[in-house]
N, C-alpha and C positions, 0 to 999 in steps of 0.2 A: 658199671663201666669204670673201669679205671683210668686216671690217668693219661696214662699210654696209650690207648684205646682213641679215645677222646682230640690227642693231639693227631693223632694218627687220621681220625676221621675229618678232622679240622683242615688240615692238609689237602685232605681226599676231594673235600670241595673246594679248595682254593684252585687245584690242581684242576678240576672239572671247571670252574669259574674261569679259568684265564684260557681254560682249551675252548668252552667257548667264544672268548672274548674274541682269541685268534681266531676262529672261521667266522666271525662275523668281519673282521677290520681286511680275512683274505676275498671277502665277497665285496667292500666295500672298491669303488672306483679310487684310483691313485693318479689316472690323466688330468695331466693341469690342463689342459685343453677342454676335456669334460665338464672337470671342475669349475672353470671359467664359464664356460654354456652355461652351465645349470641355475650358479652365480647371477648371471646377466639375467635370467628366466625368471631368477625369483624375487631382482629388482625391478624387473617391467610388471611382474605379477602384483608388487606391493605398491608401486607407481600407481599401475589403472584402479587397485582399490582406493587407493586415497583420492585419486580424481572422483569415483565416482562417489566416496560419502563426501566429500567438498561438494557436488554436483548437486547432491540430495539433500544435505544441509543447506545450500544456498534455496531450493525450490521451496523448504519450508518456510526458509523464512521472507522469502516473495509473498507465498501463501499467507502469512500473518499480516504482512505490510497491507497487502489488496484487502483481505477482511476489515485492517484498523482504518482504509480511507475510506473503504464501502461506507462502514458506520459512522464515519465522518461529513462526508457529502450525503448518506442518506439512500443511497443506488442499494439495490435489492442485488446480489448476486445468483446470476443465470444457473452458474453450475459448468454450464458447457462452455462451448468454444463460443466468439466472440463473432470470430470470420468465418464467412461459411464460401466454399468456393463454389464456380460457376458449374462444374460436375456437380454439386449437392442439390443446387437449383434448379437441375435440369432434371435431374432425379426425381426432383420432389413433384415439377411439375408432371413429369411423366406417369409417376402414380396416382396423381389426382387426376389425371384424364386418364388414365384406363379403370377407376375406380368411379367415374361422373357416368351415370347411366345415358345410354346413346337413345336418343330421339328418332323417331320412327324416319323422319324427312332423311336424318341423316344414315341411316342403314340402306332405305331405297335409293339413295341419289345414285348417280351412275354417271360418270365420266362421256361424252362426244367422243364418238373415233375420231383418230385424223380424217383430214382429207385426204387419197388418195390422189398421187400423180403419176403419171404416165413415167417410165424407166425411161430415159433418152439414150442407155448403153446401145438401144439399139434401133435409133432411129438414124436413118442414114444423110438427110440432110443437113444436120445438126455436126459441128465439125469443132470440137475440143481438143488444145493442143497444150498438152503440158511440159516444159523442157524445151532445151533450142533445141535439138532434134525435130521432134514433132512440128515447132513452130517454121522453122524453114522450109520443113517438107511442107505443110500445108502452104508457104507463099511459094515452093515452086510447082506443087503439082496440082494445088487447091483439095485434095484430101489426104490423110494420114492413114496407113494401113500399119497396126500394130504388129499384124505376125510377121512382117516381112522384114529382112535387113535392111537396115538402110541401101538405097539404090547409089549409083558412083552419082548422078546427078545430086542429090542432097549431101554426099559427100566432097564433091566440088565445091558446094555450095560452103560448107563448112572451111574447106584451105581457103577458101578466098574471102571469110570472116578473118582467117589467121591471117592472112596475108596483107590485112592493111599497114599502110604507110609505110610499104615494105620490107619489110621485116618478118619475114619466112624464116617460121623455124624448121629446120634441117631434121629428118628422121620420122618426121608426119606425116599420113598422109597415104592415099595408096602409091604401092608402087615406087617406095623410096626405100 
């Protein structure tokens, strides 16, 4: 190869070299807007890793401090957790009574029915009155009949609850 050849070829890939350069920098983003996203993305992304080896750095060395007072005072460490909450309790107890074999007394024992009591829906001398409706109807008519409308009698009765101390309000009422 000569020379000429050589420069020629030299060229060849400078020329190949910068054409690629250019379709990579024409693929590359040029929005400052984007650019700014990205920016801010990969300051919170480098933020949260340093909190979190600060986070694990600091656990270690908790970790060392609790070993160095263990063997100080002498305390044997558990391993586990310290606190146990009132779910872990209730768990625990729960599987030791369904794992405690049941005693013959307590598989036969068997529960007392209620007492039964007579329904009073439907006895007729028996007179319950719930609400002022029902209660006035029972002191004017001495019983209360659910299906029916109020009667003008219990409705009388009612304007002339309204009507104390004079003071009739206007638009109540039958017949206004």
């Amino acid at each position: 190869m000569s020379a000429k050849e050589r420069k020629a070829l030299v060229a060849i890939k400078a020329a190949a070299e910068h054409a690629v350069q250019a379709e990579a920098a024409s693929w590359e983003d040029s929005d400052k807007v984007n650019k700014a996203k990205s920016k801010r993305l990969a300051d919170k992304d480098a933020k949260s890793d340093a909190k979190l080896q600060s986070k694990q750095e600091r656990k270690a060395l908790e970790a060392v401090e609790e070993q160095e007072s263990a063997k100080a005072t002498g305390k044997k460490d558990t391993g586990g957790p310290q606190k146990v909450t009132q779910w872990e309790i209730a768990q625990r107890q729960g599987l030791l009574l369904a794992a405690a074999p049941k005693s013959e007394t307590q598989a036969r024992c068997s529960v007392d029915q209620p007492r039964l009591q007579k329904n009073t829906n439907h006895m007729e001398d028996v007179i319950i009155a719930s609400g002022i409706d029902a209660a006035l109807g029972v002191l004017d008519r001495g019983f209360v009949d659910k299906d029916r409308r109020p009667s003008t009698t219990s409705l009388s009765t009612v304007a002339s609850v309204n009507d104390v101390g004079g003071r009739r309000r206007r638009g109540h009422g039958r017949g206004q």
